[in-house]
MARBA-3410 file (N, C-alpha, C, O; in Angstrom, 1 decimal):
208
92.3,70.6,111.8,92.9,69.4,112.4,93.0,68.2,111.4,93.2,67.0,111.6 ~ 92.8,68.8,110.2,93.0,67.2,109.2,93.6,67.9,107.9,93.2,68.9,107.4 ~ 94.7,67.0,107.5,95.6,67.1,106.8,94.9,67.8,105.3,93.8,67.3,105.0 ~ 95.4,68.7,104.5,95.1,68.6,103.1,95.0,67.4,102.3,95.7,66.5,102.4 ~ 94.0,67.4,101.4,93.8,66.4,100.8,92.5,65.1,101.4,91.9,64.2,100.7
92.5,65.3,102.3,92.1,64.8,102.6,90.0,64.9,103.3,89.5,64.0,104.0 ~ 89.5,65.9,102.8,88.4,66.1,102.8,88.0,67.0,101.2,88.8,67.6,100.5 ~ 86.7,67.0,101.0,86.1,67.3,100.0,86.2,66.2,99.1,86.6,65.1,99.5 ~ 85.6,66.5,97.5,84.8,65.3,96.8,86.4,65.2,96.2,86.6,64.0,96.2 ~ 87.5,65.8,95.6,88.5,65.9,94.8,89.6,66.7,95.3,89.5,67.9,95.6
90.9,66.1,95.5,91.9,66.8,95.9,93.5,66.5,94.9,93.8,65.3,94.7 ~ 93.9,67.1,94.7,94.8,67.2,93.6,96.2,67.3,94.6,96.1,67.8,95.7 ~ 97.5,66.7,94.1,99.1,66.9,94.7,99.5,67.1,93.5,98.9,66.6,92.6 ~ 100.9,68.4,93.3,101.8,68.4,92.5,102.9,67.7,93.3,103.1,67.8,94.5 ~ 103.7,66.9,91.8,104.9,65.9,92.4,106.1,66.9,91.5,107.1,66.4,90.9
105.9,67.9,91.6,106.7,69.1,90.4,108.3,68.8,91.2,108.3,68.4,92.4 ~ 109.4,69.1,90.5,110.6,68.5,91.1,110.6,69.4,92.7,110.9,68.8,93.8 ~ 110.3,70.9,92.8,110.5,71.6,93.7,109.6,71.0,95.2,109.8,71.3,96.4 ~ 108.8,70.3,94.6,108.1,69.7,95.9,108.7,68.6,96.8,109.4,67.7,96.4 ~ 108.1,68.9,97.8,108.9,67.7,99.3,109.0,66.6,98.6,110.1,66.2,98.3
107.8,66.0,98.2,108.0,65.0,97.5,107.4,64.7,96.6,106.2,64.8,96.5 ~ 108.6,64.1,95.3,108.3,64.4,93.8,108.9,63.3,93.3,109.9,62.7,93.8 ~ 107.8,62.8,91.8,108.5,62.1,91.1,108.9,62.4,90.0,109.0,61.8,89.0 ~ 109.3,63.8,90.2,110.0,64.3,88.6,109.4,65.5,88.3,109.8,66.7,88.2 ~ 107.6,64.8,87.8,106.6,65.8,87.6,105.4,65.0,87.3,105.3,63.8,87.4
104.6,65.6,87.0,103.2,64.5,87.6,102.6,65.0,89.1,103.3,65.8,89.7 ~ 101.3,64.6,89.5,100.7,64.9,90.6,100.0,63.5,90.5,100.2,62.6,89.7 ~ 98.9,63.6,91.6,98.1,62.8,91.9,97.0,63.4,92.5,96.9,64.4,93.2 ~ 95.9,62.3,92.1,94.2,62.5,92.5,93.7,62.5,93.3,93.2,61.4,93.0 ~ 93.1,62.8,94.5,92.8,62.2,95.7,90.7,62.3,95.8,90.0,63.2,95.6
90.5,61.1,96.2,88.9,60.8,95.7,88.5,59.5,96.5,89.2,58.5,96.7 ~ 87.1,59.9,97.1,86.8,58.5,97.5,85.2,58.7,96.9,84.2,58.5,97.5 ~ 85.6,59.1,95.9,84.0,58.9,95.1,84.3,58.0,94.0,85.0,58.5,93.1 ~ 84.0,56.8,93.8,84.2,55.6,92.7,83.5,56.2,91.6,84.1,55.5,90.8 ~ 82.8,56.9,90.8,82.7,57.1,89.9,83.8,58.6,89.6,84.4,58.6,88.5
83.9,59.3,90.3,85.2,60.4,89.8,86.6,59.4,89.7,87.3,59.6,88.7 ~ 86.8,58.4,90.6,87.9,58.0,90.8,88.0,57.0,89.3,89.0,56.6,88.9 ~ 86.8,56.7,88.8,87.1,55.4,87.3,86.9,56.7,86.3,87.6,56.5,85.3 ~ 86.4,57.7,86.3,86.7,58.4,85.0,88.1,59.3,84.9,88.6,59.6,83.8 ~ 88.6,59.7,86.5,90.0,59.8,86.3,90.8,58.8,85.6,91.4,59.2,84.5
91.0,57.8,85.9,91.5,56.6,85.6,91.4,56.1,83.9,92.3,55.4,83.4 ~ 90.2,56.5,83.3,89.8,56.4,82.0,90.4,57.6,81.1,90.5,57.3,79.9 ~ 90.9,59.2,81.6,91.6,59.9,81.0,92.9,59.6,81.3,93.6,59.6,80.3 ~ 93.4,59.3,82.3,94.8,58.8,82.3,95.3,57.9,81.7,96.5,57.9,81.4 ~ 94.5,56.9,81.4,94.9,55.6,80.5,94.2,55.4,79.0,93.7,54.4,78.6
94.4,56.5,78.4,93.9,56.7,76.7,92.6,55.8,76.6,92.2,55.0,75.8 ~ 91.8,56.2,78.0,90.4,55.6,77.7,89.8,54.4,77.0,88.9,54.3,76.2 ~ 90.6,53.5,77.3,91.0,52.2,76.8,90.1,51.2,77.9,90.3,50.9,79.1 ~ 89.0,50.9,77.0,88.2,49.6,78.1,88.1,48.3,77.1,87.5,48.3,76.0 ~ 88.6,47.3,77.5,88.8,46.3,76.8,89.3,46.5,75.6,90.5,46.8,75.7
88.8,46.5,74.5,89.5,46.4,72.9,89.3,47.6,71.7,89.5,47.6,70.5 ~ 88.6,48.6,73.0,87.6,49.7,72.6,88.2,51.3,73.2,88.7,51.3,74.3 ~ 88.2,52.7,72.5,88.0,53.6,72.8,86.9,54.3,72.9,86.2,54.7,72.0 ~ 86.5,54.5,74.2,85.3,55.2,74.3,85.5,56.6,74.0,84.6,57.1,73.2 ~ 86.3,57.2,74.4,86.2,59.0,74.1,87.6,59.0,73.6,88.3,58.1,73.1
87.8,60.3,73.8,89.4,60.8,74.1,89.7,60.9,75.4,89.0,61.2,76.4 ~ 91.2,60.5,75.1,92.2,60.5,76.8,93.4,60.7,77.0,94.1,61.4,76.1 ~ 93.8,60.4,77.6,94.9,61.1,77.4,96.4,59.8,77.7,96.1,58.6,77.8 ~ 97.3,60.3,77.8,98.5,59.3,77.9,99.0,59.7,79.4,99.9,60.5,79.3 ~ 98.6,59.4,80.6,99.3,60.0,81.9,99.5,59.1,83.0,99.2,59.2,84.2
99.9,58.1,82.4,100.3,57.3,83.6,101.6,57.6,83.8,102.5,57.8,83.0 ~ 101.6,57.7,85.4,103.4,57.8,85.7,104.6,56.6,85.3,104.4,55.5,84.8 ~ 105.6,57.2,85.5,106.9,56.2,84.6,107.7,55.3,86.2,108.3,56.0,87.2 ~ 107.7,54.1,86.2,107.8,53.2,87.5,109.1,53.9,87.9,109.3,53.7,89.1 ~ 109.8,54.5,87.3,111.1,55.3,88.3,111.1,56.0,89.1,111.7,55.9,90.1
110.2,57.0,88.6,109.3,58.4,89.5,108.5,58.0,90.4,108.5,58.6,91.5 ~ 107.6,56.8,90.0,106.9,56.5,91.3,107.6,55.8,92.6,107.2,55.8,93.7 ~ 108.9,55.2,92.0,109.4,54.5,93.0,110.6,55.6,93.8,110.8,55.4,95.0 ~ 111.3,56.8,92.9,111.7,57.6,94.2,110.6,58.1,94.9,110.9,58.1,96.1 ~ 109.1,58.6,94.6,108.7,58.9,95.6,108.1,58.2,96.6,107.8,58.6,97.7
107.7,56.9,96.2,107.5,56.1,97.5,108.5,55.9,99.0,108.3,55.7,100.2 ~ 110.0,56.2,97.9,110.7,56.4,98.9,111.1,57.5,99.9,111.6,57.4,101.0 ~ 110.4,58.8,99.0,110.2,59.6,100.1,108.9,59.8,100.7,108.7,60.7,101.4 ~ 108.3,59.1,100.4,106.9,59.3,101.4,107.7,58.3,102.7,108.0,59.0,103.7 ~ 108.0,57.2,102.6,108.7,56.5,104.1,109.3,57.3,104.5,109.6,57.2,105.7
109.9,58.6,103.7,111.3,59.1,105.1,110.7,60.7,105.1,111.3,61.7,105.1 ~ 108.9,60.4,104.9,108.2,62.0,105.2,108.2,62.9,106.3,108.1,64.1,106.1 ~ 108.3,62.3,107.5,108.7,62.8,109.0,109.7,63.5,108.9,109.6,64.7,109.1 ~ 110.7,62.9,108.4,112.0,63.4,108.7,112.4,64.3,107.5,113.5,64.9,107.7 ~ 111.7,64.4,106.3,111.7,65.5,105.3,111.0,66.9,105.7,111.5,68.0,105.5
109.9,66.4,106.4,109.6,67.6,106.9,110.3,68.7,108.0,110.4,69.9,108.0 ~ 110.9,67.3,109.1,111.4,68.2,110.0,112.6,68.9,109.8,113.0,69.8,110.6 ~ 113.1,68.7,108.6,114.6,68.7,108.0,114.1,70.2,107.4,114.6,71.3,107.9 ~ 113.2,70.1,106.5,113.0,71.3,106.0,112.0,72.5,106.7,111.9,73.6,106.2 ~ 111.3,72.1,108.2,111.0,73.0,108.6,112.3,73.6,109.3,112.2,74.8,109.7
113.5,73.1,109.5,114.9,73.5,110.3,115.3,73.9,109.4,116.4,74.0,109.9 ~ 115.4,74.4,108.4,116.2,74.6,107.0,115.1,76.2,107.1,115.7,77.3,107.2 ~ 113.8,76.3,107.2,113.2,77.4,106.7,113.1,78.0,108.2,112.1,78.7,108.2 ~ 113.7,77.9,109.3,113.7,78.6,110.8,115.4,79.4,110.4,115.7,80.3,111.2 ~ 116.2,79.1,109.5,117.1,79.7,109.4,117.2,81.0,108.6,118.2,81.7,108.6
116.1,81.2,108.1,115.7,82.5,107.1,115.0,83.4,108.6,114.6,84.5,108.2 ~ 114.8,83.3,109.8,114.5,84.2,110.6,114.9,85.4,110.6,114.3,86.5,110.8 ~ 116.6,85.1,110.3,117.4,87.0,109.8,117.0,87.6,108.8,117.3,88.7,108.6 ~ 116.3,87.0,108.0,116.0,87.9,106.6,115.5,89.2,107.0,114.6,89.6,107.8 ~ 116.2,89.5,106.3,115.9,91.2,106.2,114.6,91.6,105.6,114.3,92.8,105.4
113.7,90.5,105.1,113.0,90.8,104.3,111.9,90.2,105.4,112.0,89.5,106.4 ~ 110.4,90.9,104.7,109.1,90.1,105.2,109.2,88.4,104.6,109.5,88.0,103.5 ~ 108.9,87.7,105.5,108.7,86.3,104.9,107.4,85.6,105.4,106.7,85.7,106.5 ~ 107.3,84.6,104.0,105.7,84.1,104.7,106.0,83.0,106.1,107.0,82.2,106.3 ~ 105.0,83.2,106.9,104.8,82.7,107.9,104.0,81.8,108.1,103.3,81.6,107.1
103.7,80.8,109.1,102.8,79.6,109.3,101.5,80.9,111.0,101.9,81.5,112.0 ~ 100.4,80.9,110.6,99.2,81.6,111.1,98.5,80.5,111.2,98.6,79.4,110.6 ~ 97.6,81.0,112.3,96.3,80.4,113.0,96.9,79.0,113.5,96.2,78.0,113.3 ~ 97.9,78.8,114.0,98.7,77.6,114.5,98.3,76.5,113.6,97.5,75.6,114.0 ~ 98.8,76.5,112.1,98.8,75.8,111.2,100.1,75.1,111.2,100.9,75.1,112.1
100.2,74.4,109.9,101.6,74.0,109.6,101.7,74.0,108.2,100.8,74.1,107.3 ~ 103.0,73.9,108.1,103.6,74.0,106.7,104.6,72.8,105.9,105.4,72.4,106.7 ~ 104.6,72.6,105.4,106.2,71.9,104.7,107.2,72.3,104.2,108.1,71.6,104.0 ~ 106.9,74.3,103.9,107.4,75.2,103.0,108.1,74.3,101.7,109.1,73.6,101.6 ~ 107.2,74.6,101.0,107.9,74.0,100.0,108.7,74.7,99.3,109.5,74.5,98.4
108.1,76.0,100.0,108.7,77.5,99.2,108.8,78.1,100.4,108.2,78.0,101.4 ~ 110.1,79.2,100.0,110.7,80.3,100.6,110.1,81.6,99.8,110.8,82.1,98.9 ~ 108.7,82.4,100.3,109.0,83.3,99.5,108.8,85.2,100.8,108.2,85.6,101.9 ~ 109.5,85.5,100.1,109.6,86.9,101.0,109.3,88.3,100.2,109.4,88.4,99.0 ~ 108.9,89.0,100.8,108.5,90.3,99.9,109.6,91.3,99.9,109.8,91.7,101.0
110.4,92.1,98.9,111.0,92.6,98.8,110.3,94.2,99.1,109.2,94.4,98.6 ~ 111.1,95.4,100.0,110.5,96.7,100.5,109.7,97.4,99.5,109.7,97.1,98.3 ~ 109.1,98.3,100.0,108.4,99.2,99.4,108.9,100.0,98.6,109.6,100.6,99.4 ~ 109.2,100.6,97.5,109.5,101.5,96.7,109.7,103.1,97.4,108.7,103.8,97.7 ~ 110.8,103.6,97.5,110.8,104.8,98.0,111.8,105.5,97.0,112.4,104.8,96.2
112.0,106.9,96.9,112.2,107.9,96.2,112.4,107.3,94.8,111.3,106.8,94.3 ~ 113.6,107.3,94.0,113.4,108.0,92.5,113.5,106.2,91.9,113.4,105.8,90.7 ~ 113.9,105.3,92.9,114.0,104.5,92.6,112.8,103.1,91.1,111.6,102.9,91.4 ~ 113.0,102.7,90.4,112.1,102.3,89.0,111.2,101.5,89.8,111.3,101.3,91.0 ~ 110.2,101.0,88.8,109.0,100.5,88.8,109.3,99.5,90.0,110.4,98.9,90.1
108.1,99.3,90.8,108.9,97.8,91.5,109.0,96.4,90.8,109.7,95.5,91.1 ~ 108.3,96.6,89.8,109.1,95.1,88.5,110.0,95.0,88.6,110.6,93.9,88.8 ~ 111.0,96.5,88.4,111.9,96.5,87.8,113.2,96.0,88.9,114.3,95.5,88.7 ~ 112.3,96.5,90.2,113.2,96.0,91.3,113.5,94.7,91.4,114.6,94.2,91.5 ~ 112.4,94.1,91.4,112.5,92.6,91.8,113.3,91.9,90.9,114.2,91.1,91.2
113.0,92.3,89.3,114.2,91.9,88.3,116.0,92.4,88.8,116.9,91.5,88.7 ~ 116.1,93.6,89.2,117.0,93.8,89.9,117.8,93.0,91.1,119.0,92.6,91.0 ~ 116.8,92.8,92.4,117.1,91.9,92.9,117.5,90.3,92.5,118.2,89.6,93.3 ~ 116.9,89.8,91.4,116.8,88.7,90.9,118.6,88.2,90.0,119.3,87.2,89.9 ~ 118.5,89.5,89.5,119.9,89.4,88.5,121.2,89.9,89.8,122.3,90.2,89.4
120.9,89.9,90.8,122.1,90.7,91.8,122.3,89.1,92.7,123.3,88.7,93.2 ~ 121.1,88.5,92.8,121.4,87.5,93.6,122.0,86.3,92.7,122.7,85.4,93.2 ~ 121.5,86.3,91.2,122.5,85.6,90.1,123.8,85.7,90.2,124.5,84.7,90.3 ~ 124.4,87.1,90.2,125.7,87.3,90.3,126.4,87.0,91.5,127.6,87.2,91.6 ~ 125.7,86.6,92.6,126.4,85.9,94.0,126.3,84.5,94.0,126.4,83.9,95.1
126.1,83.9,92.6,125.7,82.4,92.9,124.8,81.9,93.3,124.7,80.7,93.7 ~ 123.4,83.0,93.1,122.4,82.5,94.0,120.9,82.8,93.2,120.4,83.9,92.9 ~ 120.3,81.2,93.1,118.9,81.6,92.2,118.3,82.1,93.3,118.3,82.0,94.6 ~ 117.3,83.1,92.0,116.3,83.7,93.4,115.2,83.5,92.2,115.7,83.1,91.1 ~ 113.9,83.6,92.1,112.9,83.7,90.9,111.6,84.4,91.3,111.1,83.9,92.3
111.0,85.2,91.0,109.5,85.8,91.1,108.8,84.7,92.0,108.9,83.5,91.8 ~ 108.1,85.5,93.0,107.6,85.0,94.3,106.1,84.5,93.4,105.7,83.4,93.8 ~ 105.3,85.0,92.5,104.4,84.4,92.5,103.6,86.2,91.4,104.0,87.4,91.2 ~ 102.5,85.4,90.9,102.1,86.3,89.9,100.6,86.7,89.8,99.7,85.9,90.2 ~ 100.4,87.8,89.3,99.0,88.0,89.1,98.5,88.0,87.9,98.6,88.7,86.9
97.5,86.5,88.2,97.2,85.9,86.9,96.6,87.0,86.1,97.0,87.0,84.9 ~ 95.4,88.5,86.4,94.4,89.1,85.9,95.6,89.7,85.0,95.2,90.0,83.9 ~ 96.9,89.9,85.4,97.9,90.7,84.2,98.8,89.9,83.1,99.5,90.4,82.2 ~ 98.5,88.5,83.4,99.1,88.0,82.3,98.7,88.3,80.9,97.5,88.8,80.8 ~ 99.3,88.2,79.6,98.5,88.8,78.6,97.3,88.3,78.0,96.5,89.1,77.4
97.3,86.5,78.1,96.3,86.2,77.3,94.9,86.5,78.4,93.9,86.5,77.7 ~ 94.6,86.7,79.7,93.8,86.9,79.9,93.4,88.2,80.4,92.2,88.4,80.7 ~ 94.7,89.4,80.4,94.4,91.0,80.4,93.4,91.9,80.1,93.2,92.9,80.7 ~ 92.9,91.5,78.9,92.0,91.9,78.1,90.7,92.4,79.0,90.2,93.5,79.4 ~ 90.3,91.2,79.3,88.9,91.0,80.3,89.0,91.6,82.1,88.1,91.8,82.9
90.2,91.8,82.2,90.1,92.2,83.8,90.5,93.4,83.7,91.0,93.8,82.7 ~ 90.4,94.4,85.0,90.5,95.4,85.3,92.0,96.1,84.9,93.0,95.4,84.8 ~ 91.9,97.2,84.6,93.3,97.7,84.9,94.5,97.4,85.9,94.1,96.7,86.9 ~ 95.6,97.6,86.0,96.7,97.0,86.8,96.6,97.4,87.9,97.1,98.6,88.0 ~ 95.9,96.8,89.3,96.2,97.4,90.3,94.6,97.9,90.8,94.4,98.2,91.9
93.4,98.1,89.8,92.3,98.1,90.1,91.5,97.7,90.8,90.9,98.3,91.7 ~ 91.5,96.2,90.5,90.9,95.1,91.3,91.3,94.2,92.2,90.3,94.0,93.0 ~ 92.2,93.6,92.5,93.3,92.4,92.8,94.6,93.5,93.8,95.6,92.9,93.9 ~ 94.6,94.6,94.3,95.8,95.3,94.6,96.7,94.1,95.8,97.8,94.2,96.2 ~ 95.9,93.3,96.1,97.4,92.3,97.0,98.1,91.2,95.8,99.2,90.6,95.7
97.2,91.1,95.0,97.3,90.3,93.5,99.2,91.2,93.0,100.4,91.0,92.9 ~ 98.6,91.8,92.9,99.1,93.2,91.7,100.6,93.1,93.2,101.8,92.8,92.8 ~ 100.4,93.4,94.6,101.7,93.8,95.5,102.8,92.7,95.0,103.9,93.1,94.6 ~ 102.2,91.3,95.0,102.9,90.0,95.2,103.7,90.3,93.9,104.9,90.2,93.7 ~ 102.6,90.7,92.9,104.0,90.0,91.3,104.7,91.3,91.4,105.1,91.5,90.3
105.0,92.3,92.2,105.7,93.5,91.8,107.3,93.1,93.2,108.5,93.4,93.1 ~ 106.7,92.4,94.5,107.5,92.9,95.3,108.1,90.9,95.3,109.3,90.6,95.4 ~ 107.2,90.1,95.3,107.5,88.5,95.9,108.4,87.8,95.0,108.4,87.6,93.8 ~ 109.3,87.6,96.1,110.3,86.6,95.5,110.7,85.3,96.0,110.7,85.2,97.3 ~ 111.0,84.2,95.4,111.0,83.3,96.0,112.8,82.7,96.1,113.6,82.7,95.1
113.0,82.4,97.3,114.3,82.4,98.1,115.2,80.3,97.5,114.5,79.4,97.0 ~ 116.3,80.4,97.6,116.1,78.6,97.8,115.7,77.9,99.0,116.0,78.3,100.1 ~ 115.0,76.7,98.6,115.2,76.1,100.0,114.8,74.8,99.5,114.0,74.4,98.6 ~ 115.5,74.2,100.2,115.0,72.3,99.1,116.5,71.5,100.2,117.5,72.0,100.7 ~ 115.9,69.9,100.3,116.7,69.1,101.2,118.7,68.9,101.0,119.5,68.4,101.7
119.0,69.7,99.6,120.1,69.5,99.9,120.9,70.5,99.9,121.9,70.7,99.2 ~ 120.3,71.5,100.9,120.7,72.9,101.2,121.3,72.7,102.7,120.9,71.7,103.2 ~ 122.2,73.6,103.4,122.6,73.3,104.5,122.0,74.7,105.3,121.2,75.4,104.7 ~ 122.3,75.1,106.7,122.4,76.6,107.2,122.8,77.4,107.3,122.4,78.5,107.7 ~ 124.3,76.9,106.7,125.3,77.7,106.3,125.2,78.4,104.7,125.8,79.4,104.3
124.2,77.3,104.1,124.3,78.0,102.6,122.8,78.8,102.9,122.9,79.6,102.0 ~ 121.9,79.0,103.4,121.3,80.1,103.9,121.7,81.0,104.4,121.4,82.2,104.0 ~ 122.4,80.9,105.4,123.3,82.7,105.8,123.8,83.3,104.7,123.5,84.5,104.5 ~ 124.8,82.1,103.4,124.8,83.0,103.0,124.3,83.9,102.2,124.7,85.0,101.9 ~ 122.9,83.2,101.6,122.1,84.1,101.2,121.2,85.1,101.8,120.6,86.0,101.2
121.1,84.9,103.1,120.6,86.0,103.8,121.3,86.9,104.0,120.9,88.0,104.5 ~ 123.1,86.6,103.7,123.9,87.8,103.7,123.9,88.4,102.5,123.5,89.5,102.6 ~ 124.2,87.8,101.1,123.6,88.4,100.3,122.1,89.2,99.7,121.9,89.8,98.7 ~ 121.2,88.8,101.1,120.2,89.7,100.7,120.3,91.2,101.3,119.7,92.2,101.0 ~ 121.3,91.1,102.3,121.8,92.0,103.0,122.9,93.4,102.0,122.6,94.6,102.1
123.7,93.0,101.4,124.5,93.4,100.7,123.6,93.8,99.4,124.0,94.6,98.7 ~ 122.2,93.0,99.2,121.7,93.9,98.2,120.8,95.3,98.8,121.0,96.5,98.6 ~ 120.1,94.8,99.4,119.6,96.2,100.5,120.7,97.5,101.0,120.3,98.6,101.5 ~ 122.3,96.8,100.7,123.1,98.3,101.2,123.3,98.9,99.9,123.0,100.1,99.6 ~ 123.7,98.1,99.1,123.4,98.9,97.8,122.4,99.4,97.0,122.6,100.4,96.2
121.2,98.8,97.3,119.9,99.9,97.3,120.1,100.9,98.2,119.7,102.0,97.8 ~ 120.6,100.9,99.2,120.6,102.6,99.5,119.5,102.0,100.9,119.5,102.8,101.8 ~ 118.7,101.0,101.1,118.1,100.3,102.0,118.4,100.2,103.9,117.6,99.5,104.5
END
């Protein structure tokens, strides 16, 4: 019953362009502990107290442009939401599994992402699928990008974790089958069909 962000000692927003609302790129802090909240404040601002550097810090104050579009979308947040949960009720035809809102939660989808089928007969690795899928929805005019990844296989940290598929197997499903769909406020319902038709037209040509 209470919003993200809003409980525990530290809560983090990305303002990344793809989010509801963004100032470009940048995030913000969320803290009602006064001593976390002044040493955030001390790495953000090259740790600059009066005429003195105490440590290192960093340069991360936002740029008054970015903060000022998103003030303006935080006023018109109601109606970003409702826009984009009507925008992500139009992916119902996908042909594909898609993530869902459970336990009568809510969402803002800030992402579209759906799982592309299981691997049946002679057909390649499912990497190779989702790359497939990825470059077929390019050639209809239509970004599509990797639904999301398994960090234990990336390379610089491969070394130390299990074999592919050992440890993590819902880890390991996601980066082989997940993809993520468009969806962002200046999309219509009609430019969703037609990529739900083209998800359709890739599934006949797999043989699907």
């Amino acid at each position: 019953g209470r919003p993200c962000g809003s409980f525990g000692d530290v809560a983090i927003l990305s303002f990344h362009p793809r989010k509801l609302v963004t100032t470009g790129q940048g995030g913000a802090v969320l803290t009602d502990n006064d001593e976390i909240a002044m040493r955030v404040r001390e790495y953000r601002d090259s740790n600059v107290h009066s005429d003195s550097f105490r440590k290192v810090g960093f340069d991360l104050r936002p740029h008054e442009m970015g903060c000022a579009m998103g003030a303006v979308q935080m006023d018109r947040l109601d109606a970003l939401l409702a826009e984009r949960r009507e925008l992500a009720s139009c992916y119902d035809f996908l042909p594909f599994v898609r993530q869902r809102v459970i336990n009568n939660g809510t969402t803002n989808f800030q992402s579209m992402v759906a799982l592309l089928p299981k691997e049946e007969g002679n057909w390649p690795a499912e990497s190779c699928q989702r790359a497939d899928f990825v470059s077929f929805m390019a050639s209809q005019g239509i970004e599509a990008q990797p639904g999301s990844y398994d960090l234990s296989q990336l390379a610089w940290v491969k070394r130390g974790t299990p074999p592919e598929g050992d440890g993590v197997p819902n880890s390991t499903l996601l980066q082989r089958r997940a993809v993520a769909l468009p969806i962002h406020c200046g999309l219509s319902g009609d430019d969703v069909k037609r990529v739900v038709e083209a998800c359709n037209r890739w599934l006949h040509r797999r043989g699907g």
